[in-house]
C-alpha positions in Angstrom: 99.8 71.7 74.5 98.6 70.5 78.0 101.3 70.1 79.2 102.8 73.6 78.4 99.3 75.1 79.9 99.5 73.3 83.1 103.3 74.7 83.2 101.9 78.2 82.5 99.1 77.8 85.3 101.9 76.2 87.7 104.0 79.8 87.2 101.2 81.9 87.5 100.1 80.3 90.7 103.8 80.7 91.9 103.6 84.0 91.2 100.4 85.2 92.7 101.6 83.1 95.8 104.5 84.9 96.1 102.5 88.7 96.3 100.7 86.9 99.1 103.7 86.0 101.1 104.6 89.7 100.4 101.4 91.2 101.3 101.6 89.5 104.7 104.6 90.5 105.1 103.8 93.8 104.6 100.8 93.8 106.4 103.0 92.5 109.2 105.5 95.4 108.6 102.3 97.4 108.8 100.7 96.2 112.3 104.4 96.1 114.4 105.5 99.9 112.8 102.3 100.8 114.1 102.0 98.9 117.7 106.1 100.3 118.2 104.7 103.3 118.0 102.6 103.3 120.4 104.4 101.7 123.0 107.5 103.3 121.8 109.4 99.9 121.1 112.7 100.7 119.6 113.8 97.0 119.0 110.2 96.2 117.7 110.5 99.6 116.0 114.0 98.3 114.2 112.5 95.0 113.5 110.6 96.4 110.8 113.3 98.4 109.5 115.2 95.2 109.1 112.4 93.3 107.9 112.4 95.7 104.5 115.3 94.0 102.8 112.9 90.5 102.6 110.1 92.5 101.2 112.6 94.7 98.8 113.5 90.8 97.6 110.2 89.6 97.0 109.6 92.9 95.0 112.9 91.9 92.4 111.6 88.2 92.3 108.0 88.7 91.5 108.7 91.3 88.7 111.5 88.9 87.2 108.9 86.2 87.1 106.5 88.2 85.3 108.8 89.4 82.6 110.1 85.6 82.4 106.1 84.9 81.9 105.8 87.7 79.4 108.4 86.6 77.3 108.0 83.0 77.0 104.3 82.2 77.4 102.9 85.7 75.5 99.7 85.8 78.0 96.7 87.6 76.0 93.0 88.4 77.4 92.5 87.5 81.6 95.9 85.9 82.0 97.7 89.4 80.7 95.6 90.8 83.1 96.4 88.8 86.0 100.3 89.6 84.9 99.3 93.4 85.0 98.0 93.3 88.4 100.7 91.4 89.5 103.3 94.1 88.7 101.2 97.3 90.1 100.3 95.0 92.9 103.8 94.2 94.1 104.7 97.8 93.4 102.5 99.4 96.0 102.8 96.8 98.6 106.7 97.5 98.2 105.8 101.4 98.6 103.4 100.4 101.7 106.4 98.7 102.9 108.4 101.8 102.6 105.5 103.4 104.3 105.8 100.9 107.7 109.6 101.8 107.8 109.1 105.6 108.0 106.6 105.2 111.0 109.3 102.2 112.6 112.0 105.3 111.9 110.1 108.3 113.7 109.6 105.7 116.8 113.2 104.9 117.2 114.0 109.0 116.8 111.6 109.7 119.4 112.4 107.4 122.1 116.0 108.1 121.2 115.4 111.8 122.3 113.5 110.7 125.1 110.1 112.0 124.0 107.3 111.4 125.7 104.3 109.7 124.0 102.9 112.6 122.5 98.8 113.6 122.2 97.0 112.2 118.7 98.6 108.9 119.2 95.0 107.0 120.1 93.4 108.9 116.8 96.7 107.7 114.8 95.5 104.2 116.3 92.4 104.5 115.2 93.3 105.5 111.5 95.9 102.8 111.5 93.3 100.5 112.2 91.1 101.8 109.2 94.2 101.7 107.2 95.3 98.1 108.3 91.7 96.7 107.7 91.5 97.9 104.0 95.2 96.6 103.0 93.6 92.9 104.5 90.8 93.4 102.7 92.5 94.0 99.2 95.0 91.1 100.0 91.9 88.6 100.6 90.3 90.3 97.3 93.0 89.5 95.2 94.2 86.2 96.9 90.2 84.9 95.8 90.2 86.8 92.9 86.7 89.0 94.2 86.3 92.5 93.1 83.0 92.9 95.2 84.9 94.5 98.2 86.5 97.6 96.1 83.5 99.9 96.8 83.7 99.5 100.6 87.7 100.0 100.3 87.2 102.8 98.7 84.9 104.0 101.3 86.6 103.2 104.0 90.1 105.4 101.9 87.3 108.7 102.1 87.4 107.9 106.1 91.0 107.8 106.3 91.3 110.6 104.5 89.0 112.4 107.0 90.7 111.8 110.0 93.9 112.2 108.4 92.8 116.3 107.7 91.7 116.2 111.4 94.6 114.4 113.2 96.6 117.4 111.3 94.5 120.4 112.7 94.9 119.0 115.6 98.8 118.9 115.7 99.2 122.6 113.8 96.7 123.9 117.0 99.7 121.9 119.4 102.3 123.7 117.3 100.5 127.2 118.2 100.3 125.9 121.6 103.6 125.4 122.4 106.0 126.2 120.0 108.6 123.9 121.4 107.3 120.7 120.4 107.8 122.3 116.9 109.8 120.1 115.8 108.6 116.9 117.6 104.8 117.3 115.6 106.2 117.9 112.4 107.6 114.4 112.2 104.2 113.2 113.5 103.0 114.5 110.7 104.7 112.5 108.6 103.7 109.5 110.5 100.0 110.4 109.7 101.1 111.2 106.4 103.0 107.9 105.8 99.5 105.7 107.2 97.0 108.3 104.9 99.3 106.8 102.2 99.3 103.2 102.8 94.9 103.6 102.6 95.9 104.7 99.3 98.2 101.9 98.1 95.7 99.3 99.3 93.0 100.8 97.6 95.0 101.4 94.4 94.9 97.1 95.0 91.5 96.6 95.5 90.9 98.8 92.0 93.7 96.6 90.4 91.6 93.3 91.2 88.9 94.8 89.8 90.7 95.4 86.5 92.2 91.8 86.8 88.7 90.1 86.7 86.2 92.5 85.2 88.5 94.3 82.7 87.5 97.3 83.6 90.2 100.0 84.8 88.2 102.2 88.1 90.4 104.5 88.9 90.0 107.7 88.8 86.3 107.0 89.2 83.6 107.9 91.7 82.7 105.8 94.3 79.0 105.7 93.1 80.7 104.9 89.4 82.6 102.3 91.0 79.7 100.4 92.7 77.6 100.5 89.3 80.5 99.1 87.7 80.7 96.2 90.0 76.7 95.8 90.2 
């Protein structure tokens, strides 16, 4: 019986290792999408696009491993748990992936078409930033297995949020502006679109953490709920 639980601990630990070579792959995705952008670097810009297929990989391997797990070691209570996360977890760092690819995708299209860099792109840095800081966070969280950083994700999602509503006024008042550049700030959108969403998936993390060591499932909650529950 030793044995088969220090076999069951070895693949768990193979597991979990292998989200965190994805998250930091992903973060890395993440960071270069978002520094092509602003310097509109095609070739970094198509790095990242390339980089997708390792990430897509590590998605396919890490869920196969868990339903190997499932099946022939029947985890109950925190190690079911842990399994759980695992799944979601890899799920949204895929999406976040997806995420990085659509920025990388709008960079190559604009400096394709010769654009020049276009206003909003030190507020998108700035969100970025936010954005980038809470997916680290929620990777360290769940790499140390320490819910007690979910509230201040979850803060830092209502900021991204924030500037993601004002980055778009912004771009509709450039549209009224000059209705040439139409075209040009609808994709941008999307861009600010694509980072609002990757504050999302890394928060959906940080809640998943929370679930893995406390039991407790916060989402959906309050951020004042949330910080009671983990008080």
């Amino acid at each position: 019986m030793e044995h088969t639980y220090k076999q069951f601990d070895t693949e768990l630990e193979a597991v979990r290792a292998r989200v965190l070579e994805m998250g930091g792959l992903v973060e890395d995705q993440v960071n270069k999408a978002v520094e092509a952008l602003m310097d509109q670097n095609a070739t970094l810009a198509e790095e990242v696009v390339a980089s997708d297929v390792r990430v897509n990989a590590l998605e396919v391997e890490s869920d196969e491993a868990c339903t190997q797990i499932i099946a022939r070691r029947q985890p109950t209570a925190s190690d079911l748990r842990m399994i759980m996360t695992i799944i979601k977890t890899i799920t949204d760092l895929e999406r976040i992936g997806d995420e990085a690819v659509k920025i990388a995708r709008f960079t190559v299209k604009s400096v394709n078409n010769d654009r020049i860099a276009t206003p909003r792109y030190s507020e998108i840095r700035y969100m970025s930033d936010i954005a980038l800081k809470m997916l680290r966070t929620s990777l360290d969280s769940f790499a140390r297995l320490d819910p007690s950083s979910a509230a201040s994700v979850a803060r830092q999602d209502m900021e991204v949020d924030e500037e993601f509503h004002l980055i778009v006024r912004h771009l509709i008042t450039y549209m009224m502006e000059d209705p040439r550049n139409i075209s040009m700030f609808i994709d941008l959108m999307f861009v600010v679109k694509a980072i609002e969403r990757i504050g999302d998936h890394a928060k959906n993390i940080s809640e998943y953490v929370v679930y893995m060591v406390k039991g407790k499932d916060v989402r959906h909650t309050t951020l004042e709920q949330l910080e009671k529950e983990l008080s």
